[in-house]
C-alpha positions in Angstrom: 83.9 17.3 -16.8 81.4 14.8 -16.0 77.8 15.3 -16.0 75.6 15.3 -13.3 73.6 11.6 -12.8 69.9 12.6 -13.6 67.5 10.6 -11.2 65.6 8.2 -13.4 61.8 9.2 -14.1 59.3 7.4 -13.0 55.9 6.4 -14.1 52.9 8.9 -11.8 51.1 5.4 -11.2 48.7 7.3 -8.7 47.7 9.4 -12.0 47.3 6.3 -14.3 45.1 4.3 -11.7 42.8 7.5 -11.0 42.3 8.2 -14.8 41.9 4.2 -15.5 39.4 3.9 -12.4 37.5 7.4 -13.8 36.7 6.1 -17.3 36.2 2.3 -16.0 33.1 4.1 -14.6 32.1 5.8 -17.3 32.3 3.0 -19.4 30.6 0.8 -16.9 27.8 3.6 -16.7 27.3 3.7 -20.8 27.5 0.0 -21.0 24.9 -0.4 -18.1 22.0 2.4 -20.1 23.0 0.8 -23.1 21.7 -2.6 -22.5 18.5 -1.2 -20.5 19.5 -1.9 -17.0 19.5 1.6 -16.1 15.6 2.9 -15.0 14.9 6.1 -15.5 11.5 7.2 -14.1 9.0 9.5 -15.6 6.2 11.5 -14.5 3.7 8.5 -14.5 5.7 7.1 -12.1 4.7 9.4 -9.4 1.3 10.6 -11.3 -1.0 11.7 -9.1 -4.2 9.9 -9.6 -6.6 12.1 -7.7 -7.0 14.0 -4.5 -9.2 13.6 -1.6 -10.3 15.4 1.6 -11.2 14.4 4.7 -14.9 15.8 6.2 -15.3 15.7 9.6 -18.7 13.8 11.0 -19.9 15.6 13.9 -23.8 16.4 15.1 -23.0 20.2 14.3 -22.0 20.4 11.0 -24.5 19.9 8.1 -22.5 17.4 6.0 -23.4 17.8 2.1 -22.1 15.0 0.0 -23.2 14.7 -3.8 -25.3 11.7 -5.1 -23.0 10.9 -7.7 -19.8 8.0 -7.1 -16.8 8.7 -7.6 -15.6 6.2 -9.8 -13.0 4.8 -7.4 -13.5 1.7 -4.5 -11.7 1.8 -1.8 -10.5 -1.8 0.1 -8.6 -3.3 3.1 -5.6 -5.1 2.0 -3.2 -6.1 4.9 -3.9 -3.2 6.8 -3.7 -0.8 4.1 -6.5 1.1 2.6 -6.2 0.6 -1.6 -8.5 2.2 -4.2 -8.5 1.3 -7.5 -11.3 2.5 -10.1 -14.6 1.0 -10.4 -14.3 -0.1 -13.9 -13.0 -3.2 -12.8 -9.0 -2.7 -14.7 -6.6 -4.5 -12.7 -4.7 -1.4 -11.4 -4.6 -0.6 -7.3 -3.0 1.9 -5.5 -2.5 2.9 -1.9 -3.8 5.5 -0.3 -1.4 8.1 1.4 -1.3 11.3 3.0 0.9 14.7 1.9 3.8 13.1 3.3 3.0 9.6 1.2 2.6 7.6 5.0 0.1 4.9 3.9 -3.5 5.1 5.7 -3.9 1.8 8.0 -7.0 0.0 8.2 -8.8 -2.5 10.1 -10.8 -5.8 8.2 -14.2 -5.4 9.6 -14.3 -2.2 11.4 -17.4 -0.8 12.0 -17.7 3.0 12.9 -18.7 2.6 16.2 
């Protein structure tokens, strides 16, 4: 009796490619944080410096303001209003609402 012919087995190559591709990544990945080029942000990245609100000038209301500064300048700076503190360090940030859209200004307005 002869025995049946087995087909031959062949290598998944699919499988092999998939696994290869999948730690290729990984090893990419752990090379890439190794030698620093992968940022990971903090909480001073988005710190929030300060808040501010918005009152209204109108004849009606009796606007009360206090005598003291704030601490903080405010300044045009191609058509964005930036603040930075008044102790003269060379840091500047731009002003933005609750849904960070910068506040536009104009160079010389006046409040006409």
């Amino acid at each position: 009796m002869t025995e049946p012919v087995k087909p031959e087995e062949k290598p998944d190559n699919a499988r092999t490619l998939g696994i290869g591709f999948i730690v290729g990544v990984i090893v990419a990945v752990l090379a890439l944080e190794y030698y620093g080029y992968i940022r990971h942000s903090d909480a001073s990245d988005a710190a929030r410096i300060d808040q501010f609100n918005l009152m209204e000038l109108s004849e009606n209301v009796d606007l009360k303001v206090s005598d003291k500064e704030s601490g903080k300048l405010a300044f045009c700076s191609d058509g964005y209003l930036l603040m930075r503190p008044d102790n003269n360090k060379p840091v500047a940030g731009i002003l933005v609402d609750s849904h960070n859209r910068a506040v536009r200004c104009k160079p010389g307005m006046s409040d006409e």
